[in-house]
N, C-alpha and C positions, 0 to 999 in steps of 0.2 A: 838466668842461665849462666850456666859457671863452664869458664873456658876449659874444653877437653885436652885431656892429655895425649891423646891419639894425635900423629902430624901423617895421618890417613888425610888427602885432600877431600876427600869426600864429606868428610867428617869436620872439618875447618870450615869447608865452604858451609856448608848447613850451620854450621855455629854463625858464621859471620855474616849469610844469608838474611839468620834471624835478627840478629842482633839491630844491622843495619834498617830492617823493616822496620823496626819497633821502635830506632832513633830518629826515622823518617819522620814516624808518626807523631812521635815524642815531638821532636821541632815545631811540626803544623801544626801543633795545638799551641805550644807556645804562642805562634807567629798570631795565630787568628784567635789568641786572649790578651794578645801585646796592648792591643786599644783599647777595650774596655777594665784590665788592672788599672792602667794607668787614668782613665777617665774618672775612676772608682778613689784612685787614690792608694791601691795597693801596689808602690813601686816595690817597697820590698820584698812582697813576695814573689812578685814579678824576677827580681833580680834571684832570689833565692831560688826558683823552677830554671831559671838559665846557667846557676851554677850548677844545678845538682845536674842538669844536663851537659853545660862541658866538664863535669867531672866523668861522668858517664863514657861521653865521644870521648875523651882524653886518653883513657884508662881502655877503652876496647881498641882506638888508633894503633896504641902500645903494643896490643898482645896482636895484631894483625902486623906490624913489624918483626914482633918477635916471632911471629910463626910464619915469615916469611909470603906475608899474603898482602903484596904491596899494593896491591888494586884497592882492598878494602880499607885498608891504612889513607891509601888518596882519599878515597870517598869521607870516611870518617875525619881526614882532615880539613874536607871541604865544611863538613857540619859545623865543626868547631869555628872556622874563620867568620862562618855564616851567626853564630851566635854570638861571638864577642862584637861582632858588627852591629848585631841587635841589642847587647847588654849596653855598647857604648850609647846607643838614644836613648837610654832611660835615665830620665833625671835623680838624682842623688836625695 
């Protein structure tokens, strides 16, 4: 979903709505495939599903700043603290 040019709140919030569900979801799967990648032996992939997702949070945190949607920007910054907390227990 690509960030709307509209700063209709109506139209923000339904962007950022979405977005946030699907990073929710996006995270819980990480979380509850954390222990069997790594039982497995697949840390790097492991590492590489937590980048591409705080690239994800990083980059939606941004446009919810820049669209002055500071509630969403918090949340989104909570995901982000929450995954570099996760990337830091995976062994190298």
């Amino acid at each position: 979903m690509t960030l709307p040019d509209s700063n209709d709140p109506r139209v923000l919030f339904d962007y950022f709505s979405g977005e946030y569900a699907q990073a929710l979801q996006a995270y819980a799967a990480i979380e509850q495939q954390t222990a069997t990648l790594l039982v497995m032996g697949h840390n790097d992939e492991l590492l590489q599903f937590i980048d591409q997702f705080l690239e994800m949070a990083t980059r939606t945190r941004d446009a919810a700043l820049e669209k002055n949607e500071p509630n969403f920007a918090e949340w989104f910054s909570e995901l982000v603290t929450k995954a570099e907390g996760l990337k830091a227990t995976v062994p190298r």
